[in-house]
C-alpha positions, -999 to +999 in steps of 0.1 A: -209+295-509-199+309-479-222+289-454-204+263-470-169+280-463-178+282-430-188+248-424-155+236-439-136+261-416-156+252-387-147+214-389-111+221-400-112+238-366-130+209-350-098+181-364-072+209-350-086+206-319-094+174-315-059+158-328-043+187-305-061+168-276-052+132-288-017+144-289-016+159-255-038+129-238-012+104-257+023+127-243+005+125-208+002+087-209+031+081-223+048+108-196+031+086-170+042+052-184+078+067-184+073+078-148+061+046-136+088+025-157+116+044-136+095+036-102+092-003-112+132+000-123+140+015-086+117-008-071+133-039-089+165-028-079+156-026-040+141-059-039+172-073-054+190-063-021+170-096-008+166-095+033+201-093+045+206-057+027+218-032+056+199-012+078+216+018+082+191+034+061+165+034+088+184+060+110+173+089+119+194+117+106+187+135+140+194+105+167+183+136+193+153+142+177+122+124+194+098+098+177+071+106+163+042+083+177+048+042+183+073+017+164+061+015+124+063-025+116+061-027+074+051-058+056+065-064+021+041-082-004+036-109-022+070-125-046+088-092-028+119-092+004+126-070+028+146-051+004+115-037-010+107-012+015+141+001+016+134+038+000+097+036+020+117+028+053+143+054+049+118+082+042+097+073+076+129+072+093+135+107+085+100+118+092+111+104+127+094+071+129+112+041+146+107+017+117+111-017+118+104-051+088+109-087+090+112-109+057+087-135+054+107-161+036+134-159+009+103-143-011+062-136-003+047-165-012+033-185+018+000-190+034-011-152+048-024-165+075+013-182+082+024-153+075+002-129+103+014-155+127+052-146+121+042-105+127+021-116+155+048-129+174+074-105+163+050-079+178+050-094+212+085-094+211+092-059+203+063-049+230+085-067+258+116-054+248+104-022+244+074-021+268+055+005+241+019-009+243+009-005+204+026-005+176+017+010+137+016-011+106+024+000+069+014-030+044+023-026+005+005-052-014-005-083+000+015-069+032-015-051+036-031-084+039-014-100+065-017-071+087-053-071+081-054-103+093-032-104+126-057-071+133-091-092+129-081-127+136-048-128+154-054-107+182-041-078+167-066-057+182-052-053+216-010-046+197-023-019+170-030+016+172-031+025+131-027-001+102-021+015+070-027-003+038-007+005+006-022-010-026-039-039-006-060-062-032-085-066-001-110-077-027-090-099-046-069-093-082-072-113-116-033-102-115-024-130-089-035-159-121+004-141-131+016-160-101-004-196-100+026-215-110+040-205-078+006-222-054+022-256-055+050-242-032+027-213-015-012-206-008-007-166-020-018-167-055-049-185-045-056-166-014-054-134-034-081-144-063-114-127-060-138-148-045-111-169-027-120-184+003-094-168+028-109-128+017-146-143+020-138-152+056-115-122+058-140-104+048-167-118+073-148-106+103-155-070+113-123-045+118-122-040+157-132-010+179-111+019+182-082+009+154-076+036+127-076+022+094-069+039+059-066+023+027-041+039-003-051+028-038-026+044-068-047+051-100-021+036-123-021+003-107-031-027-129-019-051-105-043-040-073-065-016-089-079+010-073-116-006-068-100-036-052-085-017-023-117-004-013-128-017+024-166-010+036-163+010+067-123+023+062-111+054+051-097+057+017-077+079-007-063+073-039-029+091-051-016+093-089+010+066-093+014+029-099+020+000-076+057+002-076+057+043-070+034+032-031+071+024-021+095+043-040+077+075-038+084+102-013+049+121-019+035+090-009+055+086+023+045+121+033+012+112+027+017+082+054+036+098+076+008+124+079-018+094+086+009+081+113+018+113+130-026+125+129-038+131+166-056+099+176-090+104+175-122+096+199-139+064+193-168+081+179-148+101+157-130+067+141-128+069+101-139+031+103-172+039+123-190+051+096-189+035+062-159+038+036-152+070+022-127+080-005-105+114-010-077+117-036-045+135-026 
C-alpha cells in the first residue's frame, strides 16, 4: 500500500511540475509576443512618416563631439520608406555616427538590382562632396540585399569599408509569396523567393577582399528567419527579438554601433576569410 502511495505521490509531483513548466514556457511566449507586438506597433508608426519625415533626428546631441569612423548609409527594406529607420538612425546618431538614407521609391518594391544602382551613385556623390574614401552600410531586410549587391557586383568594393546586414533573407523567405500580388508592379517578391534566380547569381559571386561583413538574424523573426540570414564565409550573430525590434530596438543598435566603431582588422584577420561563424548576443 504504500509503494503504491508513493507512486501516486510521485506522479502527482511529476503533473505539478510539469503544468508549472507549461505555464511558465506559455507567460514567456506570450511575454515575447507582447514585446514584439509593441516593436511592430512602433515600427508601423515610423514607416508611416513615408520619406519626407524630418531629419532632425539624425543630429548629434554633441555637434562638438567627433565621428566615430566613416558616413553610415542605411537601406530600408522591402514594402518599407525611409521613415523606417527613424529610431535605428537616431540611436547611431547619438553613438556619433554621421548617418545618412535615401528612399528607394514611394515604397521597396523594385528590381534590387535597380535598387543597388540608386546607392551606388548616391555613394559617389557623397564621396565627392565629402572626399571620405569609404563609407559603412546598415541594411534591414531586403536593404541588406541591395547592399550586398552594390558590394559584389556594383563596384562596391573599392566605396565600402563594413556592410552590416540586419535580418537579410540572403537565402531567400517563403514570406515574400505575402507580397506576389505586388511583382506585376516590382521584381522584389520574386527576387526574394528561395531558389530565385537573382540570390543563385548573388550567391555565385564571392564577397571581396578586405570588406568586413556581419550578418544579424533575430530569433523571433518569421519573416527572415534566422537560418535564412546565414552567409558562408561572414560573421554571424543572432539576438532575441523579431524583425521589427532590428530597427526599433536600442540593444540592437549598440550591438551595431559596436560592429561599426570595432578597430579595422588585417586582411588575414577578416571575419569573412574563414568560413561563417555564428555567436548570440
Amino acid at each position: 500500500m504504500m509503494g503504491l502511495l508513493d507512486q501516486l505521490r510521485a506522479r502527482a509531483q511529476g503533473l505539478a511540475r510539469n503544468t508549472l513548466k507549461a505555464t511558465w514556457e506559455r507567460t514567456r511566449d506570450l511575454g515575447r509576443d507582447i514585446v514584439d507586438s509593441g516593436h511592430s506597433a512602433v515600427y508601423l508608426r515610423q514607416l508611416l512618416r513615408g520619406n519626407r519625415g524630418a531629419r532632425e533626428h539624425i543630429e548629434s546631441p554633441d555637434p562638438g563631439a567627433a565621428t566615430r569612423g566613416p558616413p553610415v548609409l542605411v537601406i530600408h527594406g522591402y514594402f518599407a520608406t525611409r521613415g523606417s529607420l527613424h529610431l535605428l538612425e537616431r540611436h547611431l546618431a547619438q553613438r556619433g555616427h554621421v548617418v545618412m538614407s535615401y528612399p528607394l521609391g514611394p515604397v521597396n518594391l523594385g528590381d534590387i538590382r535597380t535598387s543597388a544602382g540608386l546607392i551606388a551613385r548616391k555613394v559617389e556623390s557623397v564621396i565627392a562632396q565629402t572626399g571620405v574614401p569609404r563609407v559603412d552600410i546598415v541594411g534591414h531586410s531586403m536593404g541588406g540585399l541591395v547592399g550586398l549587391y552594390y558590394l559584389k557586383r556594383l563596384g562596391g568594393r573599392h566605396r565600402v569599408r563594413r556592410l552590416v546586414l540586419l535580418g537579410t533573407p540572403a537565402r531567400g523567405t517563403w514570406s515574400a509569396l505575402l507580397g506576389l500580388f505586388t511583382a506585376p508592379i516590382g521584381l522584389a517578391s520574386l527576387q526574394l523567393l528561395p531558389g530565385s534566380q537573382f540570390l543563385r547569381d548573388l550567391a555565385d559571386t564571392p564577397i571581396p577582399d578586405g570588406i568586413e561583413v556581419t550578418s544579424i538574424g533575430a530569433e523571433r523573426d518569421w519573416l527572415a528567419p534566422v537560418d535564412s540570414t546565414v552567409l558562408a564565409g561572414v560573421r554571424h550573430l543572432s539576438v532575441p527579438t523579431g524583425h521589427s525590434g532590428l530597427l526599433v530596438e536600442e540593444d540592437v543598435a549598440d550591438v551595431v554601433a559596436q560592429i561599426l566603431q570595432a578597430p579595422d582588422q588585417a586582411p588575414d584577420q577578416a571575419p569573412n576569410s574563414d568560413g561563417a561563424d555564428g555567436e548570440r548576443r
